[in-house]
C-alpha positions in Angstrom: -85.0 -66.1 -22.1 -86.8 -65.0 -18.8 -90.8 -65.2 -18.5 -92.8 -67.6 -18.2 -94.2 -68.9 -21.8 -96.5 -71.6 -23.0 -93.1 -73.4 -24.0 -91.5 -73.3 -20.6 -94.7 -73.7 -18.6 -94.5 -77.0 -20.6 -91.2 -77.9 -19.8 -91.9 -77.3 -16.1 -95.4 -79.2 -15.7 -94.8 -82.2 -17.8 -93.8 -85.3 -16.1 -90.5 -87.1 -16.4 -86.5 -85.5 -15.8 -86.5 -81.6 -16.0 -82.4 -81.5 -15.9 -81.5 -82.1 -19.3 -83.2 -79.3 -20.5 -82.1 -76.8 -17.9 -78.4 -78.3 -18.0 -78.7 -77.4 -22.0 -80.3 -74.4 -21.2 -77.2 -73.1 -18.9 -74.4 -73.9 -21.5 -76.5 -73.0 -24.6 -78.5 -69.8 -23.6 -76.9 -68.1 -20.1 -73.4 -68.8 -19.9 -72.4 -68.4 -23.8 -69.9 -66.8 -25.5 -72.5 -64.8 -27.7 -74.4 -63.4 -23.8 -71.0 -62.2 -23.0 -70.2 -60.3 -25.9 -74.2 -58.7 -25.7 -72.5 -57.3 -22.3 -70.1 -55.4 -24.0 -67.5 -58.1 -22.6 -67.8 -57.4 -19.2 -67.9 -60.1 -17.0 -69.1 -58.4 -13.7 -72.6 -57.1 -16.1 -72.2 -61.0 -18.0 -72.2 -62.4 -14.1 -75.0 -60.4 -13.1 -77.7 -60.4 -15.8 -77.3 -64.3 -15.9 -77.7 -65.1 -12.5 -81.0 -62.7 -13.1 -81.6 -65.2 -15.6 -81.3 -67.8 -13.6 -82.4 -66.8 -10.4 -85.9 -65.9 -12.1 -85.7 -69.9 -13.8 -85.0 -71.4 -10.4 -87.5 -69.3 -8.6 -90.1 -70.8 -11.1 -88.6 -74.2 -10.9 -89.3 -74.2 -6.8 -92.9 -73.0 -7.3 -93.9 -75.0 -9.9 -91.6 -78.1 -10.1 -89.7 -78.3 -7.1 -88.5 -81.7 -8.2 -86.0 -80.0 -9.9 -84.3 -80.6 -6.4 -84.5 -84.3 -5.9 -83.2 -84.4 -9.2 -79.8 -82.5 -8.4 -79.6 -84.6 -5.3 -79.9 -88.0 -6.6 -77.3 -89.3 -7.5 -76.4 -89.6 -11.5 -77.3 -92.9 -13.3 -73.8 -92.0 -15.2 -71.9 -90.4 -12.8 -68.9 -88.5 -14.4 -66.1 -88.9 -12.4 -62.3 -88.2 -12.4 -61.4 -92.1 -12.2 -63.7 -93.2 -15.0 -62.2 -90.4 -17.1 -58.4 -92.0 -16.2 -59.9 -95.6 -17.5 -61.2 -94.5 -20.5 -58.1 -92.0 -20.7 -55.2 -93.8 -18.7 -52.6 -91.5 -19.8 -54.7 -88.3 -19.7 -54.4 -85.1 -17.6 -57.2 -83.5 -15.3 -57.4 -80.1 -14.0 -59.8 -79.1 -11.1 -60.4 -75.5 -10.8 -61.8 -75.5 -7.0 -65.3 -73.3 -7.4 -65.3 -72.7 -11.2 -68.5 -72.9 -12.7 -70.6 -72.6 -15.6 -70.4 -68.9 -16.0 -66.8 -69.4 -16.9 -67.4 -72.5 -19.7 -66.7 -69.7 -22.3 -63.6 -68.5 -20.7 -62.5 -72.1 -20.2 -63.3 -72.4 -24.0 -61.4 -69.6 -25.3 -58.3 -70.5 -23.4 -58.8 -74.4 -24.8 -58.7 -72.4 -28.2 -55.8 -69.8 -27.9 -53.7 -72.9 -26.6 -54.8 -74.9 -30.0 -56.7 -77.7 -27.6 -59.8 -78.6 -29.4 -62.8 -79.2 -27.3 -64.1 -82.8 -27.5 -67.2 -82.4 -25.2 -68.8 -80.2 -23.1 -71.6 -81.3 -20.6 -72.4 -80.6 -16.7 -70.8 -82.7 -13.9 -72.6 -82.5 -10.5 -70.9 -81.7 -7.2 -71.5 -83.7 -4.0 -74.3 -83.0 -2.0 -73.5 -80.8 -0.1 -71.8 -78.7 -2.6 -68.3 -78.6 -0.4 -65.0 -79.6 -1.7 -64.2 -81.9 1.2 -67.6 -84.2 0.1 -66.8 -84.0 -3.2 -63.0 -85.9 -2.6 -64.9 -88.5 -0.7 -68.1 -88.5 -2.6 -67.4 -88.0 -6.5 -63.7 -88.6 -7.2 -64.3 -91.8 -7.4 -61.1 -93.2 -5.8 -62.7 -94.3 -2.2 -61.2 -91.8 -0.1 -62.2 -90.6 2.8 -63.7 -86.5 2.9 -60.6 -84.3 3.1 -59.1 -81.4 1.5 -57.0 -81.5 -1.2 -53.8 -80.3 0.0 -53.9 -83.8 1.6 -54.3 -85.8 -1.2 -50.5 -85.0 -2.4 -49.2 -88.3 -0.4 -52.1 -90.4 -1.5 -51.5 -93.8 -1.8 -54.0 -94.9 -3.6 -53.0 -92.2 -6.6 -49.4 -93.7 -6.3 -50.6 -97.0 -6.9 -52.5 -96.3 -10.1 -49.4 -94.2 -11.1 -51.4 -91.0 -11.3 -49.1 -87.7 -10.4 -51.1 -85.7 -8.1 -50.3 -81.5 -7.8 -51.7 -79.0 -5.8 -51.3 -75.9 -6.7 -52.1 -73.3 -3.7 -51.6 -69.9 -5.5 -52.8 -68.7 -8.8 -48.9 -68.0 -9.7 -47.5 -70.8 -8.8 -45.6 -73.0 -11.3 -44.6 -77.0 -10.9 -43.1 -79.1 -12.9 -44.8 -81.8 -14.7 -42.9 -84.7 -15.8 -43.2 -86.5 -19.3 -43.2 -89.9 -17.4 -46.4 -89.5 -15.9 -49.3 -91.8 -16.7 -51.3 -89.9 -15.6 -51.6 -86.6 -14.4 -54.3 -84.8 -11.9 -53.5 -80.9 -10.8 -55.6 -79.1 -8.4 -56.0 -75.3 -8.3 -57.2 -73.8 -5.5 -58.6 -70.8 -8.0 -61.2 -69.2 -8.1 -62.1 -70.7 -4.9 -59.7 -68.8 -2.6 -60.6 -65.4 -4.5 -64.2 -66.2 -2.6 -62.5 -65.4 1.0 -61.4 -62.0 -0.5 -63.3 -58.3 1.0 -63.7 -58.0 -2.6 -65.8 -60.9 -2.9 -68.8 -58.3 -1.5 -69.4 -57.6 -5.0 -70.2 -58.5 -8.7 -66.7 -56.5 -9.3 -64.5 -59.5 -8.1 -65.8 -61.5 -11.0 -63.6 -59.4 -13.8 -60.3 -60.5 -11.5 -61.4 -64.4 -11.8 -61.7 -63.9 -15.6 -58.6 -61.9 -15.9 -57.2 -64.4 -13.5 -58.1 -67.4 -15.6 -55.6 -67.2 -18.1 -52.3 -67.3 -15.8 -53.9 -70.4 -13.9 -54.4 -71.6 -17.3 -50.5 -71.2 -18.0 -49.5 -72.8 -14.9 -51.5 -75.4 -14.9 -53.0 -77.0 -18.1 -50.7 -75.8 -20.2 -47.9 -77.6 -17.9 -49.2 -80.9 -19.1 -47.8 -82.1 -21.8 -49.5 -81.3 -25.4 -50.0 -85.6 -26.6 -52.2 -85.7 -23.7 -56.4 -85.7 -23.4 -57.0 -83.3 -20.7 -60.2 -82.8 -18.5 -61.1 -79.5 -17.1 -63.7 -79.6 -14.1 -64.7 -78.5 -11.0 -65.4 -79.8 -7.4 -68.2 -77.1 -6.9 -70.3 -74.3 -8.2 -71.2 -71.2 -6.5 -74.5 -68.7 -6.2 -73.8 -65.0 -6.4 -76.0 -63.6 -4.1 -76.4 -59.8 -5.1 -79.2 -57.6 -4.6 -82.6 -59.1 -6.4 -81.0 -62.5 -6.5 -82.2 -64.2 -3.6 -85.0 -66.5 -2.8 -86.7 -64.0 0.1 -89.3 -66.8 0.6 -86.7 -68.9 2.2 -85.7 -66.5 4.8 -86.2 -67.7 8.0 -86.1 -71.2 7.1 -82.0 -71.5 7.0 -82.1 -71.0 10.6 -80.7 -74.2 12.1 -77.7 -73.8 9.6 -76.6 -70.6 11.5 -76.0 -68.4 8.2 -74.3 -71.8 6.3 -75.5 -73.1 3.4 -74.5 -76.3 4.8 -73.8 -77.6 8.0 -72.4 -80.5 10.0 -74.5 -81.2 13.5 -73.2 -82.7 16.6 -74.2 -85.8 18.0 -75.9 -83.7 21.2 -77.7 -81.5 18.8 -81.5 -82.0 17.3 -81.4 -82.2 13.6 -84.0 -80.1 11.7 -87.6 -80.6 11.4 -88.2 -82.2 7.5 -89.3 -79.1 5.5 -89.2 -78.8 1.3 -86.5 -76.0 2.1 -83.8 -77.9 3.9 -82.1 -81.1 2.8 -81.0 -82.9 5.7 -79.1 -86.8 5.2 -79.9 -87.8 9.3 -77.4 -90.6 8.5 -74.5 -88.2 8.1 -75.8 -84.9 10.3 -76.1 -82.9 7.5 -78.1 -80.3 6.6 -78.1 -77.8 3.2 -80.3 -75.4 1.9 -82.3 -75.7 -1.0 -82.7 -72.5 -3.4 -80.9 -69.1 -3.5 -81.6 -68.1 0.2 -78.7 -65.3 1.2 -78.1 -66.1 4.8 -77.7 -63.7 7.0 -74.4 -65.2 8.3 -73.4 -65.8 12.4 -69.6 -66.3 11.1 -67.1 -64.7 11.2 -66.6 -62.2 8.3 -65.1 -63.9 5.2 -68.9 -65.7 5.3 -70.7 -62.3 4.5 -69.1 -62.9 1.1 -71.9 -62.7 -1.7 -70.2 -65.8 -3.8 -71.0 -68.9 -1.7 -71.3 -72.5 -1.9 -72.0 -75.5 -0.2 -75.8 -75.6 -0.8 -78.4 -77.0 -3.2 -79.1 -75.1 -6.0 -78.3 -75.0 -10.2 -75.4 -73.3 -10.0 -73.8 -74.9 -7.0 -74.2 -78.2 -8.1 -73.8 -78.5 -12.0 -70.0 -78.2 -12.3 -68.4 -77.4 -16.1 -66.9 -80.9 -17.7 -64.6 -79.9 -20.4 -62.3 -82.5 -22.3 -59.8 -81.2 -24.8 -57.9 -82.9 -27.3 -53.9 -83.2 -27.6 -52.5 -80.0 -28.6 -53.1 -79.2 -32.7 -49.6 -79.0 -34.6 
């Protein structure tokens, strides 16, 4: 899968959309079910040989089609969002897992299975741009709302109005109860996302506590809704793992007006950033993000030295999982 071949040197030089073939290549070739078990089913070596994978793919892509970036940044023809799943699916049930990505599709998929929930689809979704959950609730919910966390939306108007239910769920063991008489239902878990501020998150390690740690967040949440319902699993935003050897080193140097971020919000006193192919910046909003794998060397405080990160450009920040299940099998 790594290496570059006539076949992929093809793929990368000839003209037209190069995301289809890497979103297929991430859910049918990395982040599989069969590449798990070749690591002896350990996710911590699983996690680490694909990013390897991937990090050697995205180094090429920026080298030799750097496109590959205005393509994750524009925005979708068909944009997949959590409102145009509720009209097609008015009485359906979403789940957002804040920060899963595509590495976890197969755990996401064996769960869907052990709880007799056949899968229906599986595709990428995109995060906003930058990758941050905040721009994603403004950007790519699709309900018009301002950026904000999600602990905020719980007195949203504009979800009682449609008769959605809305739950937030702050802990991995925390349990809610879901009522029948819902018309909809949208929960939001704040795993794996809060595992990232952890002093474990300093290494590939941490990643065997977010797969264990999948299936009582899948208890509490997706199993709370109830079983006649069409359920949607997804994600705000992905995340780079940024161990040793999986870093762009040519884009050191360039992340310096972020200040160690992988994104970052400039004042109205402050110069925004020269345009370079390595930095994204949207002058409209003050915004700046990197584009690649670049492991900034942070000037935060500590919970920022933390090798899972997001907020950035790149494949695995922005292609999010999109999961729909079926009603539960008698």
């Amino acid at each position: 899968m790594s290496g570059l071949g006539r076949d992929l040197l093809d793929q990368l030089t000839q003209p037209g959309s190069r995301l289809p073939e890497i979103e297929d290549w991430l859910l049918n070739a990395v982040w599989t079910v069969d590449r798990f078990n070749e690591c002896g089913s350990s996710p911590s070596r699983y996690l680490k040989s694909g990013e390897k994978l991937v990090n050697e793919r995205e180094a090429l892509l920026s080298s030799a089609a750097d496109s590959i970036f205005d393509e994750l940044i524009a925005n979708p023809a068909n944009p997949m969002s959590i409102s145009s799943f509720f009209s097609e699916h008015p009485d359906g049930g979403v789940v957002i897992f804040d920060g899963c990505s595509l590495r976890e599709m197969p755990r996401l998929r064996s769960l869907a299975e052990t709880s007799r929930r056949p899968v229906v689809s599986v595709c990428c979704a995109r995060s906003a741009i930058p990758s941050s959950t905040e721009h994603f609730i403004g950007d790519r919910l699709g309900f018009k709302l301002p950026a904000a966390g999600p602990s905020r939306l719980v007195q949203r108007h504009e979800f009682q109005e449609q008769g959605i239910s809305y739950h937030y769920f702050q802990t991995p063991n925390e349990v809610q109860t879901i009522s029948r008489e819902s018309s909809a239902i949208m929960l939001w878990s704040r795993f794996p996302d809060l595992r990232f501020m952890d002093s474990s998150a300093r290494n590939a390690d941490m990643f065997d506590g977010i797969w264990d740690g999948f299936d009582l967040v899948w208890r509490n949440t997706v199993q709370a809704i109830p079983p006649e319902r069409t359920i949607l699993i997804t994600s705000d935003h992905g995340y780079v793992f940024l161990g040793a050897g999986l870093s762009d080193q040519s884009l050191e140097g360039f992340d310096r007006p972020l200040k160690g971020k992988r994104y970052r919000k400039f004042s109205d006193d402050e110069a925004l950033p020269e345009n370079n192919p390595h930095i994204w910046v949207d002058r409209t909003r003050r915004l700046g993000a990197i584009k690649g794998r670049c492991h900034n060397r942070p000037q935060a405080p500590s919970a920022s030295q933390s090798l899972y990160r997001h907020g950035g450009i790149s494949l695995m920040e922005v292609l999010t999982p999109w999961l729909v299940l079926a009603p539960m099998e008698e």
